[in-house]
N, C-alpha and C positions, 0 to 999 in steps of 0.2 A: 348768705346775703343774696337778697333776689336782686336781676339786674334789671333796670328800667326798658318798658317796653316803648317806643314812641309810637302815638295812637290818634295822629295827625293825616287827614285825610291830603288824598293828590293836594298837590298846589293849584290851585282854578283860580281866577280872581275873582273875588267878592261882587255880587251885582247888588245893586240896590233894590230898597224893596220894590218899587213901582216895575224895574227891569223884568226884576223876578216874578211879580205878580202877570205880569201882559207874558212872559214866555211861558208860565203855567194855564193861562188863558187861551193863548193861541194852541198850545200843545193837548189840551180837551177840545176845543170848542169845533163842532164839526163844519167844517168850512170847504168851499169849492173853489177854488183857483178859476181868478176873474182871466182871462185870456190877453189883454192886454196889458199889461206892467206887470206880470206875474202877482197879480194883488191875491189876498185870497179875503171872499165874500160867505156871510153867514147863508143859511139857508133860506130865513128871516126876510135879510137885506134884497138875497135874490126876487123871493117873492114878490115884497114891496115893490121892487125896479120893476119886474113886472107890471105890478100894478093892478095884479090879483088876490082874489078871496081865497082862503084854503080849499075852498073847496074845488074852485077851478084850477089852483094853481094841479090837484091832487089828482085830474084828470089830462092834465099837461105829461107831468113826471110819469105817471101810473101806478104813485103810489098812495096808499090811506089817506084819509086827512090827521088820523090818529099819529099815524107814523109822523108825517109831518110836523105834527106837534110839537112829537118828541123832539125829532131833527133842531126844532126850533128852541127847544128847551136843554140845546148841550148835547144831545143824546149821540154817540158817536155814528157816522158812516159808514155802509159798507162799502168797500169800490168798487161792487157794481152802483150801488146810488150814486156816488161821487164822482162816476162817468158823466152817470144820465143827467146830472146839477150843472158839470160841467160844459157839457152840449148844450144847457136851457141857460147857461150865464152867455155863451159865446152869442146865442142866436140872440137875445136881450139886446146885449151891446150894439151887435149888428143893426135891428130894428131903432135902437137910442140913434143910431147914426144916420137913419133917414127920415126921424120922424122925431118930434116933442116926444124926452124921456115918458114925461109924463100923460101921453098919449097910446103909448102902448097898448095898457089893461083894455082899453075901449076897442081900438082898433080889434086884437085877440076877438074880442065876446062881438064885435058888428058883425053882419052879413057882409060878404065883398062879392062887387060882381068879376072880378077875376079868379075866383075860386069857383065859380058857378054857383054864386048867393050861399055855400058857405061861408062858415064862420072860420075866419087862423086856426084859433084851436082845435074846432073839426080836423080840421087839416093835420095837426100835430098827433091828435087822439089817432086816426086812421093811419099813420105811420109815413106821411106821405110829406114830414117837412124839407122834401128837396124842393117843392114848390115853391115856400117860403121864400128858399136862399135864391133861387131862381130869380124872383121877383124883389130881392135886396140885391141882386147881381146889374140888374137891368137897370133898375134906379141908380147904384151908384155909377154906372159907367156909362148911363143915359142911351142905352140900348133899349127898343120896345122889339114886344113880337107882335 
């Protein structure tokens, strides 16, 4: 007489579908942890806040527009990228805090004459965004040089 095997997985609690569906969504989707509420943001969404084109977002990051794509289409992160997303969600926010969200993308691509008629993103490209935070430091604490 053979004796019954029980073939009952751990005890978990049952999630629901929607539950289950958004933690298999979250658990692919490659995402960057927004710096404030510990949110975490698509690569997509970041771009949008921006308020850039792929192609300039892809000269921000330093990486492909290709890559990007993917990024935008699910494709998982490295953590080196998911640094560099990281650093470009924080400084976003930063910039949302002194300026119309929705002002960003323009300001990025204008000439400024505090850069010396560069452009932000020059400034990002050339490696040089301590300037940036410099000039979001003085704005918010109403320091000028």
């Amino acid at each position: 007489m053979a004796t019954k095997t029980n073939n009952k997985k751990t005890s978990q609690p049952r999630l629901s579908r929607g539950v289950a569906k958004t933690r298999r969504i979250i658990k692919k989707s490659p995402v960057v942890a927004a710096p404030s509420m510990g949110q975490l943001v698509s690569v997509r969404v970041l771009r949008e806040r921006l308020g850039v084109s792929r192609k300039i977002f892809s000269r921000v990051v330093g990486y492909s527009e290709r890559a990007i794509a993917d990024w935008e289409s699910e494709k998982p992160l490295s953590s080196a990228c998911s640094q560099r997303f990281r650093e470009m969600a924080r400084l976003q926010e930063a910039l949302a805090g002194v300026m119309r969200e929705d002002f960003v993308g323009t300001w990025l691509n204008a000439p400024n004459a505090a850069f010396a008629g560069l452009k932000p993103i020059e400034i990002i490209e050339r490696g040089e965004v301590d300037r940036i935070w410099r000039m979001i430091y003085e704005l918010e604490s109403g320091v000028s040089s």
